[in-house]
C-alpha positions as CSV (number, residue, x, y, z in Angstrom):
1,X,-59.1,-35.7,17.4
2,X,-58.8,-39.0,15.8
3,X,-56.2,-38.9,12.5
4,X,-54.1,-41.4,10.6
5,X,-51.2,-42.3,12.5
6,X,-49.1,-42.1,9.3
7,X,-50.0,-38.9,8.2
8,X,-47.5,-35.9,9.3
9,X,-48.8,-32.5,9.5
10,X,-47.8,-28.9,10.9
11,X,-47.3,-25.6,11.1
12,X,-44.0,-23.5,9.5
13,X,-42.9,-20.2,9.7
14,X,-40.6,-18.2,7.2
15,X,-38.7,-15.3,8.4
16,X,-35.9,-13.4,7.4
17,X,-35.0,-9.7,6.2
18,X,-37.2,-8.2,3.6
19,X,-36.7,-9.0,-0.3
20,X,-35.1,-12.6,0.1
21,X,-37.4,-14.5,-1.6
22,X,-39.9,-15.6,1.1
23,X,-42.9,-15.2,-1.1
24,X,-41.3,-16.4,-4.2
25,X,-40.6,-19.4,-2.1
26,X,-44.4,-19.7,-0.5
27,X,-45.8,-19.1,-4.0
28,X,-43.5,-22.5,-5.7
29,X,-44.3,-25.1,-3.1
30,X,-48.8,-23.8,-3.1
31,X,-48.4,-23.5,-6.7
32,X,-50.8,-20.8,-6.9
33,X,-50.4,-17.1,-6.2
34,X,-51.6,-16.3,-2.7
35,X,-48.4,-14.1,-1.2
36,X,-47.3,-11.1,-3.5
37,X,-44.0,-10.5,-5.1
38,X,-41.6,-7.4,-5.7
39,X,-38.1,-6.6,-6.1
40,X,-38.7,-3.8,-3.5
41,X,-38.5,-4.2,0.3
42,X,-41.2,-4.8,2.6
43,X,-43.7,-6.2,0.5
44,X,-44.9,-8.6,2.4
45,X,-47.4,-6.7,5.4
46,X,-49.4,-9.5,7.0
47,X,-48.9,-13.3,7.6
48,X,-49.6,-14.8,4.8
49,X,-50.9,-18.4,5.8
50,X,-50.5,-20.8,2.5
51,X,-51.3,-24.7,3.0
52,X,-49.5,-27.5,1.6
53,X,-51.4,-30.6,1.0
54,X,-50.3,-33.8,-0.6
55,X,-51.3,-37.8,0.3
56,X,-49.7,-38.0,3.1
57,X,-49.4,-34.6,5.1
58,X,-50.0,-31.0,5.3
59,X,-47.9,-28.0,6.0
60,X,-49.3,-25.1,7.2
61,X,-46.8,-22.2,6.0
62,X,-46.7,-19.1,7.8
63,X,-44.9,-16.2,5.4
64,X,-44.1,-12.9,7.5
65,X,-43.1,-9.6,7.1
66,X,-39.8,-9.1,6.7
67,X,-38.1,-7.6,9.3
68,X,-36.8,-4.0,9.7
69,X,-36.3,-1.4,11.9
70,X,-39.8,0.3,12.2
71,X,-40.1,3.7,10.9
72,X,-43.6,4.0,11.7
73,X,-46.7,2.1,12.9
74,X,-47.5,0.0,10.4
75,X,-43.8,-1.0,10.3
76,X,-44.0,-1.9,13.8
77,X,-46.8,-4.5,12.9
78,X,-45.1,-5.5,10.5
79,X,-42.2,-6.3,12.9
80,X,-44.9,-7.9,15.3
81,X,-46.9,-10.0,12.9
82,X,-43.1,-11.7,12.0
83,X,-42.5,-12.2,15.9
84,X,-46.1,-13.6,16.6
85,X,-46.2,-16.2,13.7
86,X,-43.1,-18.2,16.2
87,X,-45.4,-18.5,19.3
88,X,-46.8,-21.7,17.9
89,X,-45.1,-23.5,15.2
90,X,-43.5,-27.0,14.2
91,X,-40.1,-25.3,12.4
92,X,-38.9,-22.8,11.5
93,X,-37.2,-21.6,7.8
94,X,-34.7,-18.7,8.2
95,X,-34.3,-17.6,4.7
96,X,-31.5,-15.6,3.7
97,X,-30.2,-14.2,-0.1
98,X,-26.8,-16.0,-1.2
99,X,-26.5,-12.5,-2.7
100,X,-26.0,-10.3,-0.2
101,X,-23.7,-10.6,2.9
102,X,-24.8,-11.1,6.5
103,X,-25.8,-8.0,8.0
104,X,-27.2,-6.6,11.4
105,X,-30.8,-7.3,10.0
106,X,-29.9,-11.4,10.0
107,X,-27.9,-11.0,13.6
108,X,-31.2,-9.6,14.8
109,X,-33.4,-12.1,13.7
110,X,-30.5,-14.7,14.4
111,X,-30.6,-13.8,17.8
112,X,-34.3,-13.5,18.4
113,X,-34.0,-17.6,16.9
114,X,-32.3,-18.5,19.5
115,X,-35.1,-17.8,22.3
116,X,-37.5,-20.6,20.8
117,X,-37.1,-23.6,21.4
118,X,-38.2,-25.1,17.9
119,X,-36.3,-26.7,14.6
120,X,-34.6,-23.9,12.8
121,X,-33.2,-24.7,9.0
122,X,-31.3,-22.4,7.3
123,X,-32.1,-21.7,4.2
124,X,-29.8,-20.3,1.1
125,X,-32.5,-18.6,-1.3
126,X,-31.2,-17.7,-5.2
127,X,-28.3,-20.2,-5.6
128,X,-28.8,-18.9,-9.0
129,X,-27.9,-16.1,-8.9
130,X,-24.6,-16.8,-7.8
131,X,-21.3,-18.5,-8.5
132,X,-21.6,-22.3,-7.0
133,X,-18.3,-21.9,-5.5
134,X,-19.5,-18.9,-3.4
135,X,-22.1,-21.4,-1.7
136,X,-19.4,-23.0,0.9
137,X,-18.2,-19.4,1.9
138,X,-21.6,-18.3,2.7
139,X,-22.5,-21.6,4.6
140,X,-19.3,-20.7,6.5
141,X,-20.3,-17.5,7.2
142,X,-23.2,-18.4,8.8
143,X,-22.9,-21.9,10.3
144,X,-21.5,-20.9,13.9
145,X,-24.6,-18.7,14.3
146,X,-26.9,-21.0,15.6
147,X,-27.3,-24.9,15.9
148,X,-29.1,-25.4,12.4
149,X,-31.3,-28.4,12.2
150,X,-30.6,-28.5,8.4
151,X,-28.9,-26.1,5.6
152,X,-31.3,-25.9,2.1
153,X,-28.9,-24.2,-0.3
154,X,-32.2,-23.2,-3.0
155,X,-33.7,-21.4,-5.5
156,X,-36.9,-20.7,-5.0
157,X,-37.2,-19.1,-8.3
158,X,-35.7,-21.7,-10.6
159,X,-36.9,-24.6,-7.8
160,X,-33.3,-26.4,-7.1
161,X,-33.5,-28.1,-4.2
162,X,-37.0,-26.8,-3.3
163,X,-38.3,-30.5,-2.8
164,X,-35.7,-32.2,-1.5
165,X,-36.6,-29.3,1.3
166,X,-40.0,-30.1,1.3
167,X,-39.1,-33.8,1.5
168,X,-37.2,-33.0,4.9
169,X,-39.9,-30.9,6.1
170,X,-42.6,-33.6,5.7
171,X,-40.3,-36.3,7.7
172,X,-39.5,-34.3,10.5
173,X,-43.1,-33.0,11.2
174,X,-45.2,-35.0,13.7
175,X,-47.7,-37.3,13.1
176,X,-51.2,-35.1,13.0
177,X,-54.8,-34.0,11.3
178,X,-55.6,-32.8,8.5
179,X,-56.1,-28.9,9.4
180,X,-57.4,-28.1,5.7
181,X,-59.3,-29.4,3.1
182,X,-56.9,-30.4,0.4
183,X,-58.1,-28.0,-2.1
184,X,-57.6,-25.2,0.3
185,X,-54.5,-23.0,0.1
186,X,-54.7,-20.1,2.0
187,X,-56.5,-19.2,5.2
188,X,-57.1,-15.5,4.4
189,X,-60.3,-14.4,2.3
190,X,-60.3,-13.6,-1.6
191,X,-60.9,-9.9,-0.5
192,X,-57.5,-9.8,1.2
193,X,-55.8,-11.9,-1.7
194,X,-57.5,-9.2,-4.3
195,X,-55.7,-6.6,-2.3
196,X,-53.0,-8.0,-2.5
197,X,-53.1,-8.3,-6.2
198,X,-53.4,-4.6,-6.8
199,X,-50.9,-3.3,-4.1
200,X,-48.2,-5.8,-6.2
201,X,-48.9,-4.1,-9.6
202,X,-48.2,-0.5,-7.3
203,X,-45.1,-2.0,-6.3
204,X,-44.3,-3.3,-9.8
205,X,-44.9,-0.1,-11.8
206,X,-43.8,2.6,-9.4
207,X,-40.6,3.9,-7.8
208,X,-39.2,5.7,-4.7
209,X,-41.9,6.1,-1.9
210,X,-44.6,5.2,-3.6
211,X,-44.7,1.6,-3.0
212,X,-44.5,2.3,0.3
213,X,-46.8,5.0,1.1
214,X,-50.0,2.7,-0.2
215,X,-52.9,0.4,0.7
216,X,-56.2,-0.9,-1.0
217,X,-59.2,-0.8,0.7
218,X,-61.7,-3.4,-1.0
219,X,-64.8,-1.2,-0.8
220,X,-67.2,-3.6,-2.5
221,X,-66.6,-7.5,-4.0
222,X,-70.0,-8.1,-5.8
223,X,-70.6,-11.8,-7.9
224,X,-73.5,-11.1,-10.7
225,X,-76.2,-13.8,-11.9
226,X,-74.0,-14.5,-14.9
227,X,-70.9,-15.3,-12.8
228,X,-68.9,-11.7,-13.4
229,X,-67.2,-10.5,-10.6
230,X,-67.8,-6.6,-9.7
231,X,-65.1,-4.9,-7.8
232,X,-64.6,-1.5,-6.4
233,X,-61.3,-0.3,-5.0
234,X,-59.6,2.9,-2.9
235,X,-55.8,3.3,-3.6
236,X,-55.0,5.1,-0.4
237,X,-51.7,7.4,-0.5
238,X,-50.2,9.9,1.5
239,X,-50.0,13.2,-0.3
240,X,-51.6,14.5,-3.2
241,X,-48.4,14.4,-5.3
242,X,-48.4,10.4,-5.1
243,X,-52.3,10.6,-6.1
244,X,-51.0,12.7,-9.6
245,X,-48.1,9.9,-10.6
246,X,-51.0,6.8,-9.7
247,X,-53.4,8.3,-12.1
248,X,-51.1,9.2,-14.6
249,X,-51.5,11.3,-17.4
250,X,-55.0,10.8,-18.7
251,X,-55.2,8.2,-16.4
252,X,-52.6,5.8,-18.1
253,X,-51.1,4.5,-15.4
254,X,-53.9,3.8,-12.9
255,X,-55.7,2.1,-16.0
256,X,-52.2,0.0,-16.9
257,X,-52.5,-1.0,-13.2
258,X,-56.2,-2.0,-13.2
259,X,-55.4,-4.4,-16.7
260,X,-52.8,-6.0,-14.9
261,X,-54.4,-6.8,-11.8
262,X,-57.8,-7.9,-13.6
263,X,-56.1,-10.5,-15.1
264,X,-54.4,-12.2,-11.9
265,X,-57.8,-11.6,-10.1
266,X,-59.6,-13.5,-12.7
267,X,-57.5,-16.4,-12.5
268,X,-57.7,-16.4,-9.2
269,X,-61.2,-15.9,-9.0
270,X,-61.8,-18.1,-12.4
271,X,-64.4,-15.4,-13.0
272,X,-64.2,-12.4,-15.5
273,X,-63.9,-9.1,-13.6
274,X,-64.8,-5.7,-14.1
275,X,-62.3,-3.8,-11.9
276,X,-63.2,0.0,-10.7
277,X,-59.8,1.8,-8.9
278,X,-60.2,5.2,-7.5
279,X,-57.1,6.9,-5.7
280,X,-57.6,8.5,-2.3
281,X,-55.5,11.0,0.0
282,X,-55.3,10.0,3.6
283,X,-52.2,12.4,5.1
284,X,-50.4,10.2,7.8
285,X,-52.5,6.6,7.3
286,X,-49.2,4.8,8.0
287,X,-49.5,5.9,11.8
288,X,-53.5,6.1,12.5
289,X,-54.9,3.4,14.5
290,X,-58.0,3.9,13.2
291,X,-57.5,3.3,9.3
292,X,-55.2,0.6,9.8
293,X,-57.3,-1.3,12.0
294,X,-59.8,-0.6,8.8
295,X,-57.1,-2.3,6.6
296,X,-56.9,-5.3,8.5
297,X,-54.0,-4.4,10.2
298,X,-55.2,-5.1,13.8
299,X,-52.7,-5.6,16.5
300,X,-55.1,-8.0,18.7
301,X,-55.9,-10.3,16.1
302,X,-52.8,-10.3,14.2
303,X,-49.8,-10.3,17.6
């Protein structure tokens, strides 16, 4: 493949336990939303591949699940799909919140790092939500883990230090293509990214097991002659209790979660939208192969 000698591209992958920012992060440097966000755990259930793209190089980010102990089948893909995203990558960025302490989680991950044989930065997500003169402690803490490449203190959030980062990143990738188009920034279809959309308004609006007891199945993604969008959704769930608290009384909540993802769907889409939701009971989804293969969630294609 013949490319411009002067123009660096490859492939990154961002681990690290759940809820430290790795979508935040992934969401800054594309500058569009393509990886969904939630102050609850385990939002993130595929790889979510984003691509960077400026005049001189392309990075090809890879944002996993983060990783748990699996409960459950779909927690052990979840697990998997982080793994698999190392086999073949440039770097990688082990992310990590300045606000909470090292645990067994990062140990796990940690030592699962050390098998690869790849660039490994450390990075220091939400700086800012911290006193600065907790930073050096933390870097201590963490600094005889493994042999760092670099250490990004950041906000992903607030963007401190977020291109000085991406600066580095750029450098030490290796000369190479172009894998993308440069107005492409995300591999995975605008079905999966509509998903998406709605599951983050679930996780937004709902507590306890909620969030985690649901998926959207996309039944139907129609464009009319005018340009509107038509689309028709399943809310899966697990019991009939969780169905009651998604629709809400009169059907308040299930229509305050349709308004709120119609609007990131249409600018996503740049399209207006007429968005249908329906909530279905499937008992014990989280552990069939059958519906989760139906979900996307397939084990060949994904580790």
């Amino acid at each position: 493949m013949d490319f411009d000698p002067n123009f660096h591209s490859g492939f990154v992958a961002i681990v690290g336990r759940p809820n430290v920012g790795k979508s935040t992060f992934l969401n800054r440097i594309i500058g569009q939303k393509i990886a969904i966000m939630s102050d609850k755990a385990q939002t993130t259930r595929n790889k979510i591949q984003g691509v960077y793209t400026d005049d001189d190089s392309q990075i090809i980010f890879l944002d996993t699940p983060g990783i748990h102990k699996p409960s459950n089948q779909l927690d052990d893909f979840m697990d998997k799909s982080a793994f698999s995203a190392l086999k073949d990558i440039d770097a990688v960025l082990f992310m990590i919140s300045a606000t909470e302490t090292r645990g067994a989680g990062d140990n796990f991950i940690i030592n699962q790092l050390k098998k690869i044989d790849k660039p490994v930065y450390l990075i220091i997500n939400k700086i800012d939500e911290i006193n600065p003169n907790k930073l050096l402690e933390i870097m201590d803490t963490y600094k005889k883990a493994l042999n760092w490449n670099e250490v990004f203190p950041i906000s992903a959030l607030q963007g401190n230090n977020v291109d000085e980062l991406m600066d580095n990143l750029k450098d030490k990738l290796p000369a190479g293509p172009q894998y993308y188009p440069e107005d492409e920034v995300t591999d995975h279809p605008e079905r999966f990214i509509v998903a998406e959309l709605i599951r983050e308004k679930i996780l937004s609006l709902t507590r306890q097991e909620i969030p985690y007891s649901v998926a959207i199945d996309i039944l139907s993604m129609k464009t009319k002659d005018n340009g509107n969008v038509d689309i028709q959704a399943d809310i899966l769930v697990d019991r009939p209790g969780q169905k009651g608290i998604l629709i809400g009384k009169q059907g308040s909540m299930l229509k305050k979660i349709g308004t709120l993802a119609r609007q990131d769907i249409e600018d996503l889409l740049g399209s207006k939208v007429y968005l249908k939701l329906w909530v279905k009971v499937q008992t014990g989804w989280r552990d069939n192969p059958s519906i989760l293969k139906s979900l996307g969630y397939n084990k060949k294609e994904n580790y």
